[in-house]
C-alpha positions as CSV (number, residue, x, y, z in Angstrom):
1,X,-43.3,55.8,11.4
2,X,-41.1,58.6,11.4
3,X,-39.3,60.4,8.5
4,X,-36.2,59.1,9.8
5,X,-36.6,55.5,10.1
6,X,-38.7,55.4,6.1
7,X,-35.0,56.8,5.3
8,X,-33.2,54.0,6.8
9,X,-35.6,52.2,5.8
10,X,-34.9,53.4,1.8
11,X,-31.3,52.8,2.0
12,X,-31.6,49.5,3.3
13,X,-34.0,48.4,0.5
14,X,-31.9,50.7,-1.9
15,X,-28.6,48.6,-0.9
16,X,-30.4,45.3,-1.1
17,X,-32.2,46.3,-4.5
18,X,-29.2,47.3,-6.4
19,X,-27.2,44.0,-5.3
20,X,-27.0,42.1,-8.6
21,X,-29.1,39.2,-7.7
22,X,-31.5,36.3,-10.1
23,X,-34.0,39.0,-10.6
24,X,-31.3,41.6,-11.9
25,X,-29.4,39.2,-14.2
26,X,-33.0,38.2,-15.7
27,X,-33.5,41.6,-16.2
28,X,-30.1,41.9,-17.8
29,X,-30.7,39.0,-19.8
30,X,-33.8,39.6,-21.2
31,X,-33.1,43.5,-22.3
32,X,-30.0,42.5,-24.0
33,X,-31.5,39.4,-25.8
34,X,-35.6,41.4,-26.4
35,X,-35.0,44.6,-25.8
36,X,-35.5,46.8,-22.7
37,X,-39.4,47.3,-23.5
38,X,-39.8,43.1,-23.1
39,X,-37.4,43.3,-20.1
40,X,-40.5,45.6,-18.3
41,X,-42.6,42.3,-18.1
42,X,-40.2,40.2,-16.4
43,X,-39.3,43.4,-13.9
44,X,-43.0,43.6,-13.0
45,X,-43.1,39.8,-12.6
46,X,-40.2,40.4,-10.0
47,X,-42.2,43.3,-8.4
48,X,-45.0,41.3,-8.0
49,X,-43.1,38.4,-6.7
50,X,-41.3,40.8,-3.9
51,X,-44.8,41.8,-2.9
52,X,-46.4,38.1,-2.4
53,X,-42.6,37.5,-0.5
54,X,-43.1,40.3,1.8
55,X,-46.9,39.6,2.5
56,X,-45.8,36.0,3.4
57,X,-42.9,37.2,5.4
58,X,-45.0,39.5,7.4
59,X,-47.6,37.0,8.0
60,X,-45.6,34.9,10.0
61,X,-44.9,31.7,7.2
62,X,-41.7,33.6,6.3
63,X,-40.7,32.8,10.3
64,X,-42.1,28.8,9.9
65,X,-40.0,28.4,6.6
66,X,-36.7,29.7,8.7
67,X,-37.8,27.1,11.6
68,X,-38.6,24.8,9.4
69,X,-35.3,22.8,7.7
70,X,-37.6,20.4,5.5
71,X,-39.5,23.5,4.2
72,X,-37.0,26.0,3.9
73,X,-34.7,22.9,2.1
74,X,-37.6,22.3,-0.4
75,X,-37.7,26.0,-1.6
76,X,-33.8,26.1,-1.8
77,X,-34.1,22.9,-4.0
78,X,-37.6,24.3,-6.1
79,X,-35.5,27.9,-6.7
80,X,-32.4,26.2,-6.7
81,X,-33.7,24.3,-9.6
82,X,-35.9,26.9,-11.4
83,X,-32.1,29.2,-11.9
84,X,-30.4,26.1,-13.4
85,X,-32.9,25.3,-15.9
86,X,-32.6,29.5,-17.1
87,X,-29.0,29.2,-17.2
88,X,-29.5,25.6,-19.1
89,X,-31.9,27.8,-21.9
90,X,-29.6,30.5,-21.9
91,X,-26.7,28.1,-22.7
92,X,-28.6,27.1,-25.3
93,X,-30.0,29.7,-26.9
94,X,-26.7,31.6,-26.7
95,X,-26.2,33.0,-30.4
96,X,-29.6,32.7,-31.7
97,X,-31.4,35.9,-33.1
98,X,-34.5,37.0,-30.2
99,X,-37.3,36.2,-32.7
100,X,-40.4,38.2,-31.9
101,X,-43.9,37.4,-33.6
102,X,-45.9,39.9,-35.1
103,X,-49.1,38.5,-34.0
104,X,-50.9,39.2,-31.3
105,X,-51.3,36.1,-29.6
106,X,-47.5,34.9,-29.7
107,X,-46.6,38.2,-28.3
108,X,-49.0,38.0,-25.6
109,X,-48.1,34.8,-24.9
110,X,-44.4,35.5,-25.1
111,X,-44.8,38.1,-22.7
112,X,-47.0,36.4,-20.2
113,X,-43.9,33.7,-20.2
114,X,-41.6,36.7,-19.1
115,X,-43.7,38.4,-16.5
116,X,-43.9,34.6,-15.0
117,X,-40.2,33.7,-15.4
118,X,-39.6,37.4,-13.4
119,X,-42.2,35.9,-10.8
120,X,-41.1,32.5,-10.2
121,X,-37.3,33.6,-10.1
122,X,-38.8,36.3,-6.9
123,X,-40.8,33.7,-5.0
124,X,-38.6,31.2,-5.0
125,X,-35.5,33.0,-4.0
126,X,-35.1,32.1,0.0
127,X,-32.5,34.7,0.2
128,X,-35.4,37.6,0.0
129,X,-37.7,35.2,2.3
130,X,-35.1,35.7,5.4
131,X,-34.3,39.4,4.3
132,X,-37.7,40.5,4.9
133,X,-38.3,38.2,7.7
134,X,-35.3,39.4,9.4
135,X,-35.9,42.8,8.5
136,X,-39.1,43.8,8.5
137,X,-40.1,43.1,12.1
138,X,-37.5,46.0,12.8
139,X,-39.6,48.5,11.2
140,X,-42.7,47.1,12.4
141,X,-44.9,47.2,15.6
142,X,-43.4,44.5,18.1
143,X,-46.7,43.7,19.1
144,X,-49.2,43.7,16.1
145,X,-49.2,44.3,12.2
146,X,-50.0,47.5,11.4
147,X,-51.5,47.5,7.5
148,X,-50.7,50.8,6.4
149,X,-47.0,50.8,7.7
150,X,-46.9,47.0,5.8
151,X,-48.1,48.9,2.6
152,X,-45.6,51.6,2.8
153,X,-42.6,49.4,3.5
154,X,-43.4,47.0,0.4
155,X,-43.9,49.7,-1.4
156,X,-41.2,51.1,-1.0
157,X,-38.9,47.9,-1.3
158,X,-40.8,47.6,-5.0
159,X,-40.2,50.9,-6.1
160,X,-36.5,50.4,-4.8
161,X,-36.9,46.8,-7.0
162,X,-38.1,48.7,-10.0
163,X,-35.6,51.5,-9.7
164,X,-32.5,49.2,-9.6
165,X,-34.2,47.1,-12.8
166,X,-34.4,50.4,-14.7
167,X,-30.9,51.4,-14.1
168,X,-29.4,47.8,-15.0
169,X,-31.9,47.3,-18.1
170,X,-30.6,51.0,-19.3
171,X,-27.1,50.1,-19.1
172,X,-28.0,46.8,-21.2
173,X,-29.9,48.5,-23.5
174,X,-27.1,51.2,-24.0
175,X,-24.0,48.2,-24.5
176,X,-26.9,46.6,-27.0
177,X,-26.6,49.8,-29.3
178,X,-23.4,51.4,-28.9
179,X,-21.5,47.9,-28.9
180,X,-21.0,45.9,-32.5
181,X,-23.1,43.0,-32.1
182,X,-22.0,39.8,-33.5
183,X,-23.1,36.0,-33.2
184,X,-19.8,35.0,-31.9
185,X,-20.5,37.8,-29.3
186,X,-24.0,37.4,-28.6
187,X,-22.9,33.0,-28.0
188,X,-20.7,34.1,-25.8
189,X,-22.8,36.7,-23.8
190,X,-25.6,34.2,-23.6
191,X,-23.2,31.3,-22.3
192,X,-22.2,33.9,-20.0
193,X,-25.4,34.3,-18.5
194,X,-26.1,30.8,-18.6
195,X,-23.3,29.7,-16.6
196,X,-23.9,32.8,-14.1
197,X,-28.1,31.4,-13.8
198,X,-26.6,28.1,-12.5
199,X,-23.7,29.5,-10.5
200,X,-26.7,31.0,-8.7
201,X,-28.4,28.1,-8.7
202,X,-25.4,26.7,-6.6
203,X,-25.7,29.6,-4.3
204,X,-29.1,29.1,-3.5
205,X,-28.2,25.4,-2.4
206,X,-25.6,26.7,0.4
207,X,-28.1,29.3,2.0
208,X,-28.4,27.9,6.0
């Protein structure tokens, strides 16, 4: 691959990584409500779940879930489903003090629930399933897979993922300091979010 199609490449993935999407807004949500060090485990999880999408887009299933209506409508209805029940918690929660346990276990625990939630919210997003099966197979070999090209591209896409996390989790981080926190505020913020999880939720539903 040559210098100049990795750059296209890079803005592509930087343009599609910095376009406020689930993963972003969990991001978001989960810096402003635990802090931007907490909001690292659910931005890995996303990583992670960009990687396994790419892999499976590459391998050819990401072309049988766009063929396939029944398959492609189950993961609209599985992600579709998975946003609405984050925006339900956040609703929820909204207003309630981030309570962190000092034990070990709890935190573990607590952050094994966030590096999932940053999973689940990437793999089950059909949205990134047709982006990389649409395009990928531009910047790939027309007639075979080549593995280190594969590697390079996803990498790149997940530093592009992590970079756009970093930026939105440092502006969260920054409002969480420099802006007078209340509980009337911090309802509101959280019914914000809540009502944007299952606006996307709705989104994912209308994706053809």
């Amino acid at each position: 691959m040559s210098f100049s199609t990795w750059l296209l490449f890079l803005t592509v993935s930087l343009a599609a990584a910095f376009s406020p999407g689930p993963g972003v807004l969990m991001a978001i949500s989960t810096a402003s409500s635990q802090g931007a060090r907490r909001a690292f485990f659910s931005s890995a999880g996303n990583a992670l779940g960009v990687f396994i999408v790419a892999t499976t887009a590459v391998t050819g299933l990401g072309v049988v879930l766009k063929a396939s209506a029944l398959a492609f409508g189950l993961l609209k209805l599985a992600g579709a489903a998975y946003l609405v029940y984050l925006g339900i918690r956040a609703w929820r929660n909204a207003g309630q003090p981030s309570a962190v346990p000092s034990a070990t276990g709890p935190v573990e625990e607590s952050r094994l629930r966030t590096f999932r939630a940053g999973l689940l919210v990437a793999v089950s997003n059909p949205k990134a399933i047709l982006f990389f099966t649409a395009v990928f197979p531009q910047f790939m070999p027309p007639d075979h897979v080549d593995p280190l090209r594969f590697l390079l591209l996803t990498t790149t896409f997940t530093a592009c993922t992590l970079i756009s996390h970093l930026f939105y989790v440092s502006c969260a981080a920054w409002l969480k300091r420099n802006v007078a926190s209340s509980a009337k505020r911090r309802r509101l913020a959280g019914r914000t979010t809540g009502l944007v999880f299952i606006g996307m939720g709705g989104a994912v539903l209308s994706v053809r």
